[in-house]
N, CA, C and O atoms as a Tinker XYZ file with bonds, in Angstrom:
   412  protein
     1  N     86.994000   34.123000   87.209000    73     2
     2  CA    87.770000   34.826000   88.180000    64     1     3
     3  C     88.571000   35.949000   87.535000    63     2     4     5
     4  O     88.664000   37.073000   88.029000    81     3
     5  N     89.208000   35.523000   86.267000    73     3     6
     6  CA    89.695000   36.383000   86.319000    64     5     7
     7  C     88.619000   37.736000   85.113000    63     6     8     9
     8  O     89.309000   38.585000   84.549000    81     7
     9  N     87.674000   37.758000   84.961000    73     7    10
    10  CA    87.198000   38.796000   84.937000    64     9    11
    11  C     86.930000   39.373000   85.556000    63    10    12    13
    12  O     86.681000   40.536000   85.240000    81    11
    13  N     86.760000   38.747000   87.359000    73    11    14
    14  CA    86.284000   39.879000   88.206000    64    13    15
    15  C     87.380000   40.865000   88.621000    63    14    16    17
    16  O     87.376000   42.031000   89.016000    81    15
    17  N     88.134000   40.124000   88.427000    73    15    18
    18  CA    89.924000   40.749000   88.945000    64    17    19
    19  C     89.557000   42.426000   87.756000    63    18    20    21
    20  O     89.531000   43.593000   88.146000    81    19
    21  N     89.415000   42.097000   86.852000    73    19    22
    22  CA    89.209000   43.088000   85.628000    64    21    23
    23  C     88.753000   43.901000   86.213000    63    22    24    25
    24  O     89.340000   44.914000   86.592000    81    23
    25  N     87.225000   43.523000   86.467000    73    23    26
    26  CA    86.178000   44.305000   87.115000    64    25    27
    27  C     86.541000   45.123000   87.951000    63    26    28    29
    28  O     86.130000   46.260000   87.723000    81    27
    29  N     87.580000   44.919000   89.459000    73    27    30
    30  CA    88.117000   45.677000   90.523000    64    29    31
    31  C     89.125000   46.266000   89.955000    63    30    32    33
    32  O     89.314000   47.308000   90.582000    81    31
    33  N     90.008000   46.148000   88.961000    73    31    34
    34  CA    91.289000   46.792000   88.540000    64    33    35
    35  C     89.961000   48.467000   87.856000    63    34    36    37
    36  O     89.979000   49.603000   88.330000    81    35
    37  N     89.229000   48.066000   86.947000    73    35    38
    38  CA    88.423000   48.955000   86.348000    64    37    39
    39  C     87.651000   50.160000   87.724000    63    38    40    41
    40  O     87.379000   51.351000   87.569000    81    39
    41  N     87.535000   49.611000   88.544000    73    39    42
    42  CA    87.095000   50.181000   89.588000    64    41    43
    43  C     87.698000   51.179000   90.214000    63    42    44    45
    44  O     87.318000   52.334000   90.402000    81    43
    45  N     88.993000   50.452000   90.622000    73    43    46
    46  CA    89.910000   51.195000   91.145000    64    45    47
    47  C     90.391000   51.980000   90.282000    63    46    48    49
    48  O     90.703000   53.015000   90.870000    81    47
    49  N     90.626000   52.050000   89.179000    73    47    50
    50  CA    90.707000   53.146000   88.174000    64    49    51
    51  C     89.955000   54.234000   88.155000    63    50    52    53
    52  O     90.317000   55.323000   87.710000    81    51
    53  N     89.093000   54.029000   88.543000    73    51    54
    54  CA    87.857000   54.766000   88.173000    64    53    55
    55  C     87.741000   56.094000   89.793000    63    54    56    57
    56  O     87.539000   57.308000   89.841000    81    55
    57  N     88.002000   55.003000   90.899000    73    55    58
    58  CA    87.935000   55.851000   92.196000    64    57    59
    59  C     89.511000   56.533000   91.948000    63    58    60    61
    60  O     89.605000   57.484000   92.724000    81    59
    61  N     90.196000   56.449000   91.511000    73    59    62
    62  CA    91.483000   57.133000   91.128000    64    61    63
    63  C     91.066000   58.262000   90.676000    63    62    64    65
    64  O     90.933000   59.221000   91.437000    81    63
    65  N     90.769000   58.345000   89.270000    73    63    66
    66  CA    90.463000   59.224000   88.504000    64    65    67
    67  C     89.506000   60.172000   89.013000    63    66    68    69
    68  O     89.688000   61.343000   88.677000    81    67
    69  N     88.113000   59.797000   90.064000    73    67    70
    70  CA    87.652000   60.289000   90.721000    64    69    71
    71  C     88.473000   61.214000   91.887000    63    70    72    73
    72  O     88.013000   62.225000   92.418000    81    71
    73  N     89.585000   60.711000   92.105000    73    71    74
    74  CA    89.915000   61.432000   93.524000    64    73    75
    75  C     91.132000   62.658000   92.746000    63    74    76    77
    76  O     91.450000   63.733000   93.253000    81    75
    77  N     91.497000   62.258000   91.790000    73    75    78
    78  CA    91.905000   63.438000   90.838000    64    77    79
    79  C     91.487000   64.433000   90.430000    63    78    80    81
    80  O     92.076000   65.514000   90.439000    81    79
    81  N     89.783000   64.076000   89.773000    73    79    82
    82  CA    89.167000   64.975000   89.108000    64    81    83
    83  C     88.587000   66.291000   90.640000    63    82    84    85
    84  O     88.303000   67.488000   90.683000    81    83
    85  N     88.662000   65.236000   91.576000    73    83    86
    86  CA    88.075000   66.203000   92.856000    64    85    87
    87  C     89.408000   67.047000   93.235000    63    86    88    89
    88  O     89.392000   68.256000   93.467000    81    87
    89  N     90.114000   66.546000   93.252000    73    87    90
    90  CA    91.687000   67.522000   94.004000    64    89    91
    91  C     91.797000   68.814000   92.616000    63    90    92    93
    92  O     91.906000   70.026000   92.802000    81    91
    93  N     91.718000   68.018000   91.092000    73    91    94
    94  CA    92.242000   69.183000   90.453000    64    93    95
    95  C     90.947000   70.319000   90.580000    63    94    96    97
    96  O     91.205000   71.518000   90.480000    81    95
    97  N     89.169000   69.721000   90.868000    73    95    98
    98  CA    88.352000   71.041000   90.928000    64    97    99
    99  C     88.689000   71.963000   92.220000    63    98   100   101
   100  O     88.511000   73.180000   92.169000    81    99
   101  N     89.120000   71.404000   93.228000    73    99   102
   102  CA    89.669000   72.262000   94.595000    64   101   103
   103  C     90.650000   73.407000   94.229000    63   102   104   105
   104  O     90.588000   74.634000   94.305000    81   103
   105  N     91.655000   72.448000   93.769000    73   103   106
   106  CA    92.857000   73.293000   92.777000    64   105   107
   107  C     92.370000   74.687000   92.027000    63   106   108   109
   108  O     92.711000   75.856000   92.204000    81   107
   109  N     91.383000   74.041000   91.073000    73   107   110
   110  CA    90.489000   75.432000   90.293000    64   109   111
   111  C     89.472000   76.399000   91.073000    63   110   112   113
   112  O     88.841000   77.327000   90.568000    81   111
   113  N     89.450000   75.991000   92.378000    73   111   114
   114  CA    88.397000   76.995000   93.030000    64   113   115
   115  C     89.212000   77.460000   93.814000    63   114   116   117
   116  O     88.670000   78.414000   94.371000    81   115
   117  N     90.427000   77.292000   94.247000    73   115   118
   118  CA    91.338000   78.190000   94.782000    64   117   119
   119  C     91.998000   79.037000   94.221000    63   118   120   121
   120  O     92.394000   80.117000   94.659000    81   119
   121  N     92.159000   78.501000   93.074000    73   119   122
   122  CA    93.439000   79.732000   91.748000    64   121   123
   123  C     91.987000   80.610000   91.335000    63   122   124   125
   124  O     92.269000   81.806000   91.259000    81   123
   125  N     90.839000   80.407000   91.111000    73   123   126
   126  CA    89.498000   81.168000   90.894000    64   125   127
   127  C     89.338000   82.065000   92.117000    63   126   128   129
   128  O     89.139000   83.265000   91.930000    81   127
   129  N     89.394000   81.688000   93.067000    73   127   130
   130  CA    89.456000   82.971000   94.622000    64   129   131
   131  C     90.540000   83.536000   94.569000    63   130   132   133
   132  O     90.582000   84.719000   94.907000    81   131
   133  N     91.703000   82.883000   94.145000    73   131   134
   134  CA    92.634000   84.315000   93.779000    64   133   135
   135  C     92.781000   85.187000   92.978000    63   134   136   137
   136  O     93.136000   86.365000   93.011000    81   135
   137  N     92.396000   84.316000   92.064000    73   135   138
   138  CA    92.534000   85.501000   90.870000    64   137   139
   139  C     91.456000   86.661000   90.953000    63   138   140   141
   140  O     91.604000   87.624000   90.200000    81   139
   141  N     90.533000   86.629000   91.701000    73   139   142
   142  CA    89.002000   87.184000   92.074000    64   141   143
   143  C     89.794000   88.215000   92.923000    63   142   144   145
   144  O     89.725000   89.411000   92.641000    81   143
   145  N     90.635000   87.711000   94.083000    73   143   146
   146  CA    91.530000   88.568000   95.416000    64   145   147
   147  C     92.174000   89.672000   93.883000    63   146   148   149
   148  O     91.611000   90.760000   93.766000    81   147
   149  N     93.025000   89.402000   93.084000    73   147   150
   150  CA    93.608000   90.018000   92.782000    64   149   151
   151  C     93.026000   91.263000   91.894000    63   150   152   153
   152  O     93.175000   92.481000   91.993000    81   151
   153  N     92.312000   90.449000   91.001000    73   151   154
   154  CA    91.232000   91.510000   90.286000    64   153   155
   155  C     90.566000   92.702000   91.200000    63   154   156   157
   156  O     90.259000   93.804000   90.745000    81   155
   157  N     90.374000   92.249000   92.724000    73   155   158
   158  CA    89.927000   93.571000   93.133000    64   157   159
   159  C     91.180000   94.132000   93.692000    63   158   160   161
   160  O     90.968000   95.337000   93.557000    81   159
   161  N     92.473000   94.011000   94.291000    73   159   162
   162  CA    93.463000   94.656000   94.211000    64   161   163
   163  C     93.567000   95.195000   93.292000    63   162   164   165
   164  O     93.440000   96.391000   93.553000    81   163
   165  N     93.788000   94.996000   91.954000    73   163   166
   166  CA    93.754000   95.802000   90.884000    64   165   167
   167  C     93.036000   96.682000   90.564000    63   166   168   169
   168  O     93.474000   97.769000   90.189000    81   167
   169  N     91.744000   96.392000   90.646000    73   167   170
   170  CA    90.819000   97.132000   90.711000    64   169   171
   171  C     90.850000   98.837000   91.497000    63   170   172   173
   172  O     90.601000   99.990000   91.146000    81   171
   173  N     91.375000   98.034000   92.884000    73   171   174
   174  CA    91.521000   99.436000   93.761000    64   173   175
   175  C     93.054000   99.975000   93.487000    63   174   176   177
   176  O     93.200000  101.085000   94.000000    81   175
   177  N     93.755000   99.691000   93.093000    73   175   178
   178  CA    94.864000  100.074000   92.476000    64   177   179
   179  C     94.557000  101.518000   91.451000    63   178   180   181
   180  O     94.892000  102.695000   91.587000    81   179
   181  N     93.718000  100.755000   90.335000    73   179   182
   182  CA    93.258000  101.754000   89.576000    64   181   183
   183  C     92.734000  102.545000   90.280000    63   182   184   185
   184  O     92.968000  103.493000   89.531000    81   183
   185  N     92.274000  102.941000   90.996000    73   183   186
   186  CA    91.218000  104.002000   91.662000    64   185   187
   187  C     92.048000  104.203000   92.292000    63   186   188   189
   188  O     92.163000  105.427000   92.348000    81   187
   189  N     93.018000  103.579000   93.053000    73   187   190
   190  CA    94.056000  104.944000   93.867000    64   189   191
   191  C     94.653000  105.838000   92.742000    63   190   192   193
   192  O     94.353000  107.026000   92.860000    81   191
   193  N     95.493000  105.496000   91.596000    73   191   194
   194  CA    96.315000  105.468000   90.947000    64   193   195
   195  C     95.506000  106.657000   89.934000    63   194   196   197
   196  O     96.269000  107.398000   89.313000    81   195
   197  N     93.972000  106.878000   89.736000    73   195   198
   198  CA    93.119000  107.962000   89.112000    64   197   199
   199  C     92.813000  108.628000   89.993000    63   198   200   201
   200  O     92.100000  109.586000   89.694000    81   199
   201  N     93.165000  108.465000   91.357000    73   199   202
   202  CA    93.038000  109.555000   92.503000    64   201   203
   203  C     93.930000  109.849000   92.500000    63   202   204   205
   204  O     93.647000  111.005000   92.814000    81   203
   205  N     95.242000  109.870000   92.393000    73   203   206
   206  CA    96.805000  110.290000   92.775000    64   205   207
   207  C     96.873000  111.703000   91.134000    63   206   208   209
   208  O     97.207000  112.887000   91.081000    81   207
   209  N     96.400000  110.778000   90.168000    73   207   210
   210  CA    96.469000  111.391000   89.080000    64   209   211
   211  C     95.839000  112.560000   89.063000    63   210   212   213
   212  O     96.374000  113.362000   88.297000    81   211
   213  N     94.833000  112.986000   89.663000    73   211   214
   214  CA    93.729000  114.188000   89.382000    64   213   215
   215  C     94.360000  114.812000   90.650000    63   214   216   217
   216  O     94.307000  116.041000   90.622000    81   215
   217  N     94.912000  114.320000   91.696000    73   215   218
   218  CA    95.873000  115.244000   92.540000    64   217   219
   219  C     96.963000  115.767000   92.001000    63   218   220   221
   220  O     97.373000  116.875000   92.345000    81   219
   221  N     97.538000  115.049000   91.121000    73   219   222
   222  CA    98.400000  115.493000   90.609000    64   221   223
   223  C     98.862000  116.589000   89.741000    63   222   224   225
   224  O     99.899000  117.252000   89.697000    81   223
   225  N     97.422000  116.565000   88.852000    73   223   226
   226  CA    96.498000  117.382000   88.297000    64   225   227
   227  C     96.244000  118.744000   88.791000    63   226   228   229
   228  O     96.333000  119.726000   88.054000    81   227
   229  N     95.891000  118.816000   90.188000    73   227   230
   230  CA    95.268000  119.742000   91.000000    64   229   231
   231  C     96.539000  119.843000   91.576000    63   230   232   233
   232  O     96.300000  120.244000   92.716000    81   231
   233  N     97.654000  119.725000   91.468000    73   231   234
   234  CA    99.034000  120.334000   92.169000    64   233   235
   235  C     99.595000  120.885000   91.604000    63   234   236   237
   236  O     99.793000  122.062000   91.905000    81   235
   237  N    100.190000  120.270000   90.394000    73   235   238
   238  CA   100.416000  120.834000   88.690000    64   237   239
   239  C     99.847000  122.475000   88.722000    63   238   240   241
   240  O    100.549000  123.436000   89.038000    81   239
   241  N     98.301000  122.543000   88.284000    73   239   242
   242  CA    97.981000  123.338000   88.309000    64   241   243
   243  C     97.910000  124.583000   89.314000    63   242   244   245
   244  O     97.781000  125.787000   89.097000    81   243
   245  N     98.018000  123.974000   90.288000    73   243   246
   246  CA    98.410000  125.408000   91.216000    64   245   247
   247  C     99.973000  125.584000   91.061000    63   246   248   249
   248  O    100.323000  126.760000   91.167000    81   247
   249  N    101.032000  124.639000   90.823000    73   247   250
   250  CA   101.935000  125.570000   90.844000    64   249   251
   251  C    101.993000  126.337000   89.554000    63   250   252   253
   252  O    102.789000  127.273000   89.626000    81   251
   253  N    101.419000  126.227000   88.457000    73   251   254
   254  CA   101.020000  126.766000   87.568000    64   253   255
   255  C    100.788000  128.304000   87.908000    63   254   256   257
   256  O    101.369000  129.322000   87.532000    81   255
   257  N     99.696000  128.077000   88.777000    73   255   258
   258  CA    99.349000  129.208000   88.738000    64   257   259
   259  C    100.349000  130.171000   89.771000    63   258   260   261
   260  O    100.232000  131.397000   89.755000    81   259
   261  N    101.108000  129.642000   90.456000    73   259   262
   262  CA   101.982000  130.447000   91.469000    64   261   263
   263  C    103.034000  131.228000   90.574000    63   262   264   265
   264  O    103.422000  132.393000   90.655000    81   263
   265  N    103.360000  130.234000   89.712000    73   263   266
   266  CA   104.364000  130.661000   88.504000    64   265   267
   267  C    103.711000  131.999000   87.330000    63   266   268   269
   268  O    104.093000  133.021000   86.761000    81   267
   269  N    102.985000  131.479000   87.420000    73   267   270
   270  CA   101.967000  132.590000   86.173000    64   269   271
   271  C    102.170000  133.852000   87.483000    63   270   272   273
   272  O    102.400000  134.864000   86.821000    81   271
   273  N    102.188000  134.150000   88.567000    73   271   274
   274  CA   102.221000  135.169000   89.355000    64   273   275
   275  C    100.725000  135.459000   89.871000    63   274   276   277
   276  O    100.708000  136.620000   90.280000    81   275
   277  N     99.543000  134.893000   90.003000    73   275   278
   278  CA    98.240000  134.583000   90.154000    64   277   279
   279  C     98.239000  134.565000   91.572000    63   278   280   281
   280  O     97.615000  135.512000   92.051000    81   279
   281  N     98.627000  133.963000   92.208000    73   279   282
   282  CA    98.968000  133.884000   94.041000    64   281   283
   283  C    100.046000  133.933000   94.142000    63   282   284   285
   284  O    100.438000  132.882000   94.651000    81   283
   285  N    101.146000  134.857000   93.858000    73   283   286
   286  CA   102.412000  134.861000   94.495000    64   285   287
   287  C    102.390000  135.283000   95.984000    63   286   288   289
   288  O    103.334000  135.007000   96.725000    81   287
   289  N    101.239000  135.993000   96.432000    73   287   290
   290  CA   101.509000  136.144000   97.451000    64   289   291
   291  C    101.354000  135.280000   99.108000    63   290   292   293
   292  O    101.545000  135.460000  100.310000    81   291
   293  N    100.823000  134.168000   98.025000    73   291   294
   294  CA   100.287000  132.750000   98.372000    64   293   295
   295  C    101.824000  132.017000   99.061000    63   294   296   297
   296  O    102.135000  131.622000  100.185000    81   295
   297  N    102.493000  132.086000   97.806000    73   295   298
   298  CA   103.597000  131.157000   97.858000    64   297   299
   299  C    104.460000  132.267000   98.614000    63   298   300   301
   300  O    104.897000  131.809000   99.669000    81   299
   301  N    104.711000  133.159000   98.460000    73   299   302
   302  CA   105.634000  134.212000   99.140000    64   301   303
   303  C    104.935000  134.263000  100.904000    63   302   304   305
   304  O    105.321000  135.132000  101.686000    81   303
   305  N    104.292000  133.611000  101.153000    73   303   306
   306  CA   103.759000  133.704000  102.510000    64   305   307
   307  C    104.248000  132.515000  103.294000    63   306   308   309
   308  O    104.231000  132.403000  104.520000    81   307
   309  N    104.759000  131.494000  102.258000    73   307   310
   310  CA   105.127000  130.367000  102.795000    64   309   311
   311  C    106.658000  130.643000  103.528000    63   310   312   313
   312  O    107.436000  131.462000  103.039000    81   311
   313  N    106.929000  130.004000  104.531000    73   311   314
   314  CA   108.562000  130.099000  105.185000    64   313   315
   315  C    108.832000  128.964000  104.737000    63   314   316   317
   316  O    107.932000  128.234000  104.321000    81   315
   317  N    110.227000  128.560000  104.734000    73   315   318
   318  CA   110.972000  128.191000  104.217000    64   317   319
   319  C    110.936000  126.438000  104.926000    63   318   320   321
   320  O    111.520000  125.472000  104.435000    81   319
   321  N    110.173000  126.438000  106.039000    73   319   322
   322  CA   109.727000  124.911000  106.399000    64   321   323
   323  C    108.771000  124.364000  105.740000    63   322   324   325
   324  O    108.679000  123.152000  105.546000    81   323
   325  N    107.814000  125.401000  105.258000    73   323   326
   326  CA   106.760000  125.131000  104.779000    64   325   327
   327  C    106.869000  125.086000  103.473000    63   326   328   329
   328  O    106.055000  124.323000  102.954000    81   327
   329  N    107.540000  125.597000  102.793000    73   327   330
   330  CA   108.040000  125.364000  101.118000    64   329   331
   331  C    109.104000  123.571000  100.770000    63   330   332   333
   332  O    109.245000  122.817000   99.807000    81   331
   333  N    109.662000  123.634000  102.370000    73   331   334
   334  CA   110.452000  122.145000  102.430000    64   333   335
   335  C    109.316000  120.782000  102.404000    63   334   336   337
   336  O    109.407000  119.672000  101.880000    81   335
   337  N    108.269000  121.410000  103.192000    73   335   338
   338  CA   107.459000  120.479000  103.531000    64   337   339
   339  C    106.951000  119.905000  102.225000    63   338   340   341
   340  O    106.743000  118.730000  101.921000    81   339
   341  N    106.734000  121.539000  101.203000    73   339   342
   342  CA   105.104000  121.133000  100.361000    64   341   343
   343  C    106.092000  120.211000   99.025000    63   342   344   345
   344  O    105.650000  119.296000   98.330000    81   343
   345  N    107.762000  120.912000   98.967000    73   343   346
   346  CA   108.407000  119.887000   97.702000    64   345   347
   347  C    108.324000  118.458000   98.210000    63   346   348   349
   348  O    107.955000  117.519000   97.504000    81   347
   349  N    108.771000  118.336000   99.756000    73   347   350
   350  CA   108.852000  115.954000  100.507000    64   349   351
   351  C    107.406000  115.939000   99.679000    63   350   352   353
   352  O    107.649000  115.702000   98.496000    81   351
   353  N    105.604000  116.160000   99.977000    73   351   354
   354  CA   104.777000  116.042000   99.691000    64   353   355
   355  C    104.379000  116.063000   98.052000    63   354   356   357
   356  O    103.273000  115.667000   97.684000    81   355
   357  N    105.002000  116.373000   97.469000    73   355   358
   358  CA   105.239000  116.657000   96.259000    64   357   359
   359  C    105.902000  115.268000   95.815000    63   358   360   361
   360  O    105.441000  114.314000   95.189000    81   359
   361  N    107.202000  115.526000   96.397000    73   359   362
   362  CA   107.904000  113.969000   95.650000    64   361   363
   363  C    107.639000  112.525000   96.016000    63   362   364   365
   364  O    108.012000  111.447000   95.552000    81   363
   365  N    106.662000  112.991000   97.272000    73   363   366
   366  CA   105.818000  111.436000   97.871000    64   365   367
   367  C    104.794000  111.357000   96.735000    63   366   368   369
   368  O    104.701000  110.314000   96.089000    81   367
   369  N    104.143000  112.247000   96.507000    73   367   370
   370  CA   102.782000  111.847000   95.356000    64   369   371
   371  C    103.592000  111.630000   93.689000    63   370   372   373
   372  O    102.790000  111.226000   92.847000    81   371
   373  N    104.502000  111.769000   93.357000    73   371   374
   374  CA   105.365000  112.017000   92.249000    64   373   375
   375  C    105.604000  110.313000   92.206000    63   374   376   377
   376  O    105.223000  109.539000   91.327000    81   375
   377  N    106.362000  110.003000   93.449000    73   375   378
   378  CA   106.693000  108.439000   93.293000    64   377   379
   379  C    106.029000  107.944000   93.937000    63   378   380   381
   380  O    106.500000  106.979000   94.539000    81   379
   381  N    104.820000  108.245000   94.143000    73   379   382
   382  CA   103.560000  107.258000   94.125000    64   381   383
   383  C    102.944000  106.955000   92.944000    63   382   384   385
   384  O    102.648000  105.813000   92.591000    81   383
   385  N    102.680000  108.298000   92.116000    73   383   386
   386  CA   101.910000  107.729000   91.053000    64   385   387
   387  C    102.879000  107.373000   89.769000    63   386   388   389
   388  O    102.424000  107.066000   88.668000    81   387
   389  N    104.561000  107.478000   90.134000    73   387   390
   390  CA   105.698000  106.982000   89.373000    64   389   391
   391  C    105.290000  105.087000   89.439000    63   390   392   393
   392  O    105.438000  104.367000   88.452000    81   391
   393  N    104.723000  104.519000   90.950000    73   391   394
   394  CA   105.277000  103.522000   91.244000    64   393   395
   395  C    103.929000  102.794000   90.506000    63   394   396   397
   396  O    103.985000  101.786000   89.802000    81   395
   397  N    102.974000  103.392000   90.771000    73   395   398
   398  CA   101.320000  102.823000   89.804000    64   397   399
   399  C    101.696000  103.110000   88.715000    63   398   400   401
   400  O    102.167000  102.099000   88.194000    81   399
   401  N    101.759000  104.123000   87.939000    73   399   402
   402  CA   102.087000  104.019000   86.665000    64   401   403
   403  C    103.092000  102.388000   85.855000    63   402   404   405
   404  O    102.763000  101.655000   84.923000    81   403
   405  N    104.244000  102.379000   86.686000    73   403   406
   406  CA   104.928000  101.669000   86.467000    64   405   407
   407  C    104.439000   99.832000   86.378000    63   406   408   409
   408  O    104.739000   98.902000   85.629000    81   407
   409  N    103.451000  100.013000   87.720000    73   407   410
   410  CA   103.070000   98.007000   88.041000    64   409   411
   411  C    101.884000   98.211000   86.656000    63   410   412
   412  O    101.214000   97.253000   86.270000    81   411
């Protein structure tokens, strides 16, 4: 008798350990789908963040060139809403790619 007692204590050990090993693989296939979610957030992060950059690039350089005197008559055509407008647009892409740079 009392080996069988053994026998069921061993058992029940065993469906224990079983119902563990199943909860902690659930556990690992959920932290595995996130980390998967996040990698492509990141992913597209980067690609906004090398799109913001080559705009940035391409803004840079034209005021570059407004300054060099190349299209002044470009910028001298602008009124004074429209020069307000293009610095807000300016400091939206500035602390956008301030805020990617930064994460």
């Amino acid at each position: 008798m009392a080996e069988y007692s053994k026998y069921d204590i061993i058992v029940k050990d065993l469906n224990l350990i079983e119902t563990q090993v199943s909860l902690l693989n659930d556990k690992y296939k959920d932290e595995l789908q996130k980390n998967k979610e996040l990698e492509n957030t990141v992913n597209k992060l980067q690609k906004e963040n090398a799109f913001l950059v080559d705009k940035l690039a391409k803004l840079e350089s034209e005021i570059e060139n407004l300054q060099s005197g190349h299209n002044q008559d470009l910028f001298h055509s602008l009124n004074m809403k429209e020069k307000e407008e293009l610095k807000l647009k300016l400091r939206n892409l500035l602390s956008k790619i301030d805020y990617h740079i930064s994460s």
